[in-house]
C-alpha positions in Angstrom: 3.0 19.1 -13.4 2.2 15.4 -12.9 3.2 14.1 -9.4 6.3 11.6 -10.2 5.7 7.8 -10.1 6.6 6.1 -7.1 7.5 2.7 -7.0 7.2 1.1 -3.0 8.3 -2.6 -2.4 6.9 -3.6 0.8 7.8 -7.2 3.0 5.4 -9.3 4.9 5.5 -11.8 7.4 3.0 -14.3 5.5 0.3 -12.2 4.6 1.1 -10.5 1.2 -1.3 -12.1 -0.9 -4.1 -10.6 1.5 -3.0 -7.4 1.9 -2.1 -7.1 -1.9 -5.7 -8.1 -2.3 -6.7 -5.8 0.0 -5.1 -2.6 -1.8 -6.2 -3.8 -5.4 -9.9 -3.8 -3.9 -9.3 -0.5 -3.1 -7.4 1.3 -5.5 -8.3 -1.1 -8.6 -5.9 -1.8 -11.0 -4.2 -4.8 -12.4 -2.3 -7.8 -9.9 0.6 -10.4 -10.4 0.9 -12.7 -7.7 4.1 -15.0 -8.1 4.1 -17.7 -5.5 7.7 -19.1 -4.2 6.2 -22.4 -5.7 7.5 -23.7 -9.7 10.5 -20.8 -9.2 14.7 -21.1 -7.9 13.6 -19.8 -4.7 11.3 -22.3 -3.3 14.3 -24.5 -1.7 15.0 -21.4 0.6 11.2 -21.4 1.8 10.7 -25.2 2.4 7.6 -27.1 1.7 5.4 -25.2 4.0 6.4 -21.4 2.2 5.7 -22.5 -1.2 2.6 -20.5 -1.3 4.3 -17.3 -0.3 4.4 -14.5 -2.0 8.0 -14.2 -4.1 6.8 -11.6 -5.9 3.8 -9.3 -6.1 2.8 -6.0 -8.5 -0.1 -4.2 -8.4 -0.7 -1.4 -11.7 -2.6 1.5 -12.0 -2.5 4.1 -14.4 -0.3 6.4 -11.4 0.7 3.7 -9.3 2.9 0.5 -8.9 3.0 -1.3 -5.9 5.4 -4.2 -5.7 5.4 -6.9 -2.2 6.8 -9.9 -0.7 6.5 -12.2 2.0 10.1 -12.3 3.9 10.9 -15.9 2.9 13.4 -16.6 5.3 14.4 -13.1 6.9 12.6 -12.0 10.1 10.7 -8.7 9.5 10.2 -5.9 11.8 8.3 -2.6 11.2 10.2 0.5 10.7 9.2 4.0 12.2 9.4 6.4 9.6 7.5 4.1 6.3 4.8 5.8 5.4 3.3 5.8 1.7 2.2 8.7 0.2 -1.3 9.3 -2.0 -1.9 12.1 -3.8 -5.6 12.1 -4.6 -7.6 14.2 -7.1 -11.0 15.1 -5.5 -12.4 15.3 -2.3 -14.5 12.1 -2.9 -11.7 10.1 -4.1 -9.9 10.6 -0.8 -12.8 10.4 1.1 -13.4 7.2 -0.1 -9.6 5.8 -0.2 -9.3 7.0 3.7 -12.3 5.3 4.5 -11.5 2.0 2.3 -7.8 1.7 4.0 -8.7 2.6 7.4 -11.0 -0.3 7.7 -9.7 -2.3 10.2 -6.8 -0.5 10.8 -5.7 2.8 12.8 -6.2 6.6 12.2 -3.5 8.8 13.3 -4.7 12.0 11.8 -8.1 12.1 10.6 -8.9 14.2 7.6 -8.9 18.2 7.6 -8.1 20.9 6.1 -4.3 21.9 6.0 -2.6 25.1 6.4 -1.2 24.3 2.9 -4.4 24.3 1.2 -4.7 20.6 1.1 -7.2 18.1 2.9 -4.9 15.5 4.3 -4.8 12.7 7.0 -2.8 10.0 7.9 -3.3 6.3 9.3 -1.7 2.9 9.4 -4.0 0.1 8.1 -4.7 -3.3 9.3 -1.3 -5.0 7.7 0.5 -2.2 10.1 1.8 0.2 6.9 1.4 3.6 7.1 0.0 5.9 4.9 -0.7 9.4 4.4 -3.6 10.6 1.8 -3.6 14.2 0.1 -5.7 16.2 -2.0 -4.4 19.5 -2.8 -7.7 22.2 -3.3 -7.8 23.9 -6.6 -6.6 27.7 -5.2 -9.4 30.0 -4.7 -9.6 32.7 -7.0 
């Protein structure tokens, strides 16, 4: 069964168009960057939020991303985000953990589960969370 497609929308105070920059360098894929600029919602950001991000997607072949900068509400991180990757080899999360730790903060380090899966968990240098898993083909 093919792990269902989830679609996270995450806000940021100013610094969208880096960290969506940052994920597509690591996970590839295709990005849309819509500045607040040329759209019905640059009034509400004044001349100095024009560059904002309004609206971000990034596209994979299993994953959308969407992103924003806040605009004009005040963001604060919540305790329980976390995004959730579902890998398909041991390299590929080896690599991903690696890619999206730079910089940023790991809370559980990779190893073995007692669910038969190699899993870890950090919170990268934009502040999200995010949990990686590969589930090992059962031994037989």
């Amino acid at each position: 069964m093919k792990t269902p497609r989830l679609t996270p929308y995450l806000t940021f105070n100013g610094t969208c168009r880096a960290a969506m920059t940052f994920y597509q360098q690591c996970l590839g894929g295709d990005l849309m960057i819509q500045p607040f600029a040329g759209t019905p919602a640059a009034e509400q950001v004044g001349p100095e939020g024009q560059e904002s991000v309004l609206h971000a997607i990034l596209t994979t072949e299993d994953l959308v991303l969407m992103a924003s900068d806040a605009g004009m509400h005040q963001i604060t991180k919540g305790n329980m985000i976390s995004l959730s990757v579902n890998c398909q080899s041991e390299e590929e999360i080896a690599a991903l953990f690696r890619q999206f730790a730079e910089g940023g903060t790991i809370i559980m380090p990779l190893e073995d589960t007692f669910w038969g899966a190699r899993f870890g968990m950090l919170t990268d240098q934009f502040g999200i969370d995010w949990m990686f898993n590969y589930d090992k083909p059962a031994a037989q």
